[in-house]
N, C-alpha and C positions, 0 to 999 in steps of 0.2 A: 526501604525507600527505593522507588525505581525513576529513572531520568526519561523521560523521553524527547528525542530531536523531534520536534515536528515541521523542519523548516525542510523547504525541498531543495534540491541540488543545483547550482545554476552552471550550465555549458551549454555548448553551442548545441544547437536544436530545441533548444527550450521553448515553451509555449509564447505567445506576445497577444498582446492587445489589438496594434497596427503590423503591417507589411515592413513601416519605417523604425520596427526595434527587432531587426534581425540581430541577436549578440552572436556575437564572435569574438575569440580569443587571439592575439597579437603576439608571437614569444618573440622578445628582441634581448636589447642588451646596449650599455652603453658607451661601451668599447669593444672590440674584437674579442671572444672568446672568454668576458668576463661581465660584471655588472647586469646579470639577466634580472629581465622582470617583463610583464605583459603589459600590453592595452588592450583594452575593452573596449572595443569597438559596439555600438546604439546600447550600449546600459542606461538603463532611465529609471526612472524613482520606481513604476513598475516591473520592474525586473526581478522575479523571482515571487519568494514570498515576501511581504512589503506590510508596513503599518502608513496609516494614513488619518487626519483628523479629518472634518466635514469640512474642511476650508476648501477642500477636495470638490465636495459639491456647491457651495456655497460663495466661493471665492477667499481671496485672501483681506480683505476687508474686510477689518475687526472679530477677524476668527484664528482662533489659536492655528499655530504652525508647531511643527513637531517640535523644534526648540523652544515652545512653551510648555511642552508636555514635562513635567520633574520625574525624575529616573524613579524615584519611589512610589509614579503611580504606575508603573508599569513593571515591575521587579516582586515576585511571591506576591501576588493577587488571586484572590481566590477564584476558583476558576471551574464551570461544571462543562463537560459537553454531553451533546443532545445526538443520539445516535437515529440513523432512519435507514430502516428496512428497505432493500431498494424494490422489492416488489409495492413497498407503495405508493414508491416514485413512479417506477411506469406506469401505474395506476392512473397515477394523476397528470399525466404526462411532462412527464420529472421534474415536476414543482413542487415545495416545500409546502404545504396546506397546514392550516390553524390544525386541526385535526391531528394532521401526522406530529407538531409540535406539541400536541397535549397527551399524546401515547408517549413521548417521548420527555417528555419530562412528570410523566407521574408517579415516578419512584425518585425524583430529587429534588434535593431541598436549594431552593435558590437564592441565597440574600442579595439586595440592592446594591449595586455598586460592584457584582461579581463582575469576572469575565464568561460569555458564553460559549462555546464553540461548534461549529454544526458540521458532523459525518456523514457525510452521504455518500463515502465509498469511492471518492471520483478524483482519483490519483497518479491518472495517466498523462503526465506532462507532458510527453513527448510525440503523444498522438497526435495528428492532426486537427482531430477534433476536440480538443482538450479544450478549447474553449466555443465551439458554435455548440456539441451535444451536450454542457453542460447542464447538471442541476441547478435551477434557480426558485425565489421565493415570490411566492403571491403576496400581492400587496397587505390582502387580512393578516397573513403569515408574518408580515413586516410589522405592522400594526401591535400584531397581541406580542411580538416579543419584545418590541421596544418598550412594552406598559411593564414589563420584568426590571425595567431600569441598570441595563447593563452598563459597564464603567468601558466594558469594549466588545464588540461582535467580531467574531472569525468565522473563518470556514476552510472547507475543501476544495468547495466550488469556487472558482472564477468568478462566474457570471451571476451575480444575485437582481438583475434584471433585466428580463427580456421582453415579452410581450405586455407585463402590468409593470407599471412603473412603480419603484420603492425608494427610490433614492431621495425623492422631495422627503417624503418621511422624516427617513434615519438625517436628513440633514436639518431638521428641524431640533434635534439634542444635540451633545457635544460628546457621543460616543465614540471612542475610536474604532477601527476597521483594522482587521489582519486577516491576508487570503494572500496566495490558497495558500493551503496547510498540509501534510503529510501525514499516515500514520494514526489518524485520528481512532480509529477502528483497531488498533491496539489497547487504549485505555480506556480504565473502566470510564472514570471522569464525576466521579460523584462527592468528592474529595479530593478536590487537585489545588495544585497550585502554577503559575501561567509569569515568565520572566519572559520579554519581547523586548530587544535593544534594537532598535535602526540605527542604519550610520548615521553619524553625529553631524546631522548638515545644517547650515542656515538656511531660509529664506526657502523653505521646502515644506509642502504639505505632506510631503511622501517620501520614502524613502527604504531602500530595500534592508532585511531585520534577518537576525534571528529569533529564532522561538523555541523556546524551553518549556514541558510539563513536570511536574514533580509528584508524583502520587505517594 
C-alpha cells in the first residue's frame, strides 16, 4: 500500500484567484516571549487546495454546503485519475478535449459514483502564472465526463474555465470540486482510493482540505 499527499503546501507567495487574497503569515504571541501562534492574514475558502459543492456556482439556496456533505462520502472512495500528455495539451492549446479524455481513460475501469482526478502536469504554484497559463477544459470535455457520473471531479489545474464556459454544466449535478492537486503524475490511479477532509466550517460552500490517495 502507498499514501500519497496530494494537497499542495500553503505560504506566503502561494497562487490566488484575486489581488485581495494575498496570504501572509502573522508570528505573534500572547504575552511576551510565550503563547506563540500566527495569523493568517486574506486566507479564504480558496486558499490552497480546497473542496467545494455547486452551491459555489449555484448559490446557497437549497444547495447543499459542505456541512451537508457526511464524512463517509468523502473518506476511501474510489477514485481513478486520467493522466494527459502535455504535448496534447499544447496541441490543443492547453485545453482538455473529449479526445484527449478518451485516450486517457481507455485502459480504466470507471464505476458511477467514483472520484475522478485530472493530471496535466501543472504544479507550479508559485509561478506567476500558475493560474492565467493554466490547463483548462472544453465545454464537450465537461460535458462527456460529467455522463461518467462522478461522486466528485479534481484536478491540477486551477482554471477549468477560460474561454468555453463549463461551470453552468458541472453545476447542473451535485458533484463535488477539489483543485488544484499535487503530485498527480506520481500515481498510477487505476485502483485508488481518495480521503478529502475540509475544515470543518459552517455556513461555507468552500473550504480549504486535505487530500489523501491510497493505491
Amino acid at each position: 500500500m502507498k499514501i500519497y499527499d496530494i494537497t499542495g503546501s500553503i505560504k506566503e507567495g502561494i497562487w490566488a484567484y484575486t489581488d485581495q487574497c494575498n496570504f501572509t503569515i502573522e508570528h505573534t504571541s500572547s504575552s511576551p516571549n510565550s503563547g506563540y501562534f500566527e495569523i493568517f492574514h486574506d486566507m479564504n475558502s480558496q486558499t490552497g487546495t480546497y473542496l467545494e459543492t455547486t452551491a459555489h456556482v449555484n448559490g446557497y439556496n437549497g444547495h447543499r454546503l459542505l456541512s451537508d456533505v457526511p464524512v463517509e462520502d468523502i473518506v476511501n472512495i474510489p477514485c481513478r485519475i486520467l493522466h494527459f500528455e502535455k504535448s496534447d495539451l499544447l496541441a490543443n492549446n492547453n485545453k482538455i478535449s473529449v479526445e484527449m479524455l478518451q485516450k486517457a481513460t481507455s485502459d480504466l475501469d470507471i464505476p458511477e459514483g467514483c472520484a475522478i482526478l485530472l493530471d496535466t502536469g501543472w504544479y507550479s504554484w508559485y509561478d506567476d502564472n500558475f493560474l492565467s497559463a493554466a490547463p483548462c477544459l472544453s465545454r464537450a470535455a465537461m460535458e462527456w465526463i460529467l455522463k461518467l457520473k462522478p461522486s466528485l471531479l479534481g484536478s491540477d489545474t486551477p482554471a477549468w474555465q477560460k474561454d468555453e464556459k463549463v461551470f453552468d454544466l458541472f453545476g447542473k449535478t451535485d458533484t463535488l470540486l477539489l483543485a488544484p492537486l499535487v503530485d498527480l503524475n506520481k500515481i498510477c490511479g487505476k485502483d485508488a482510493l481518495l480521503t478529502v477532509l475540509p475544515i470543518k466550517m459552517e455556513q461555507t460552500c468552500c473550504a480549504p482540505a486535505r487530500a489523501i490517495v491510497i493505491e
